[in-house]
C-alpha positions in Angstrom: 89.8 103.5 129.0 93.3 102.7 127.6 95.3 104.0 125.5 97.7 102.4 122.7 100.8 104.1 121.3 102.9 102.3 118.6 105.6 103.7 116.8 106.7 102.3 113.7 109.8 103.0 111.6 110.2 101.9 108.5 112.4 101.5 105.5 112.7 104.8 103.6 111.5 102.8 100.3 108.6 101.1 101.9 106.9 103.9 103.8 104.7 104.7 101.1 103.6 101.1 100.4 103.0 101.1 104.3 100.1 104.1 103.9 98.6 102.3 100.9 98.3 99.0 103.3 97.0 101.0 106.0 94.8 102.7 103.4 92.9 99.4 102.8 93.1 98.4 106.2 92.1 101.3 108.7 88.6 101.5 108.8 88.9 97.6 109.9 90.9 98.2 112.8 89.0 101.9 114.2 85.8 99.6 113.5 87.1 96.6 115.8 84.9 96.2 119.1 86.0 98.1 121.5 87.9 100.7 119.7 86.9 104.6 120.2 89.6 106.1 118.1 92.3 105.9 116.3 94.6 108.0 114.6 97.9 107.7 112.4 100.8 110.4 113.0 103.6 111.4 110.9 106.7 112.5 112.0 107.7 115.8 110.9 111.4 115.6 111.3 111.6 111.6 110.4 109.2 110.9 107.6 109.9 107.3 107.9 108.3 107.4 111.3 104.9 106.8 112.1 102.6 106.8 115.0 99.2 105.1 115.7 97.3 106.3 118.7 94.3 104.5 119.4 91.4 104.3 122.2 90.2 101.6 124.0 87.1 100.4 126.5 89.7 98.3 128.4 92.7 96.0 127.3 90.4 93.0 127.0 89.0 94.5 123.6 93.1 95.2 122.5 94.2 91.9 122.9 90.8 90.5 121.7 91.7 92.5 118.4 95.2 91.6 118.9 94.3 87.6 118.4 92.2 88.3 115.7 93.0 87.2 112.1 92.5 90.5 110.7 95.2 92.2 113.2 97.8 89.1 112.4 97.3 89.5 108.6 97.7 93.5 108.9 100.7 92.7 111.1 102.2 90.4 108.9 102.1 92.5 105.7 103.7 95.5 107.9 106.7 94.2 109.9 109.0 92.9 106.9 109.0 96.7 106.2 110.4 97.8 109.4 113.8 99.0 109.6 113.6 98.0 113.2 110.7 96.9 115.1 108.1 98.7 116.7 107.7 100.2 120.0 104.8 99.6 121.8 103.3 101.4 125.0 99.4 100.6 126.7 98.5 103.5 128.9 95.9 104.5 131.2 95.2 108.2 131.7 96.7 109.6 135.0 95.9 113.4 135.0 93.8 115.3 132.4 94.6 119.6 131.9 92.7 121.7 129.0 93.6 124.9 128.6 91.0 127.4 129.2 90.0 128.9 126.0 
């Protein structure tokens, strides 16, 4: 299991035309094989900041998405809206603590 952070920032007049894509687009990336979650984040103290979080079976299925035509055409609608470009980070999971509730 991996697990794919990307934070995007984005021009303060475009952020909202950003959740409309991602609107139309999200149930076509959490639905890409080999994808177990995903999640979109909003920064509370930088609203033009977003997060996506997502889970995946192994980085084979990420880049498989990543080449696919549906991941370039998403990219390509997003990244002329980016004040500057996104920062990306694959991670495997190291340690895991719960609290005891």
């Amino acid at each position: 299991m991996i697990y794919r952070i990307v934070k995007l920032t984005f021009k303060e007049e475009e952020i909202e035309h950003f959740f409309q894509i991602f609107e139309g687009n999200k149930l076509l990336i959490a639905g890409a094989k080999g994808c177990t979650s995903m999640r979109l984040m909003h920064d509370l103290s930088d609203r033009r900041v977003v997060f996506t979080y997502s889970t995946w079976e192994d980085e084979n299925f990420l880049e498989l998405y990543r080449a696919s035509a549906a991941f370039k055409a998403f990219w390509g609608t997003i990244k002329p809206l980016f004040l500057i470009p996104a920062e990306v980070s694959t991670l495997e999971s190291y340690h895991w603590y719960a609290a005891d509730t």
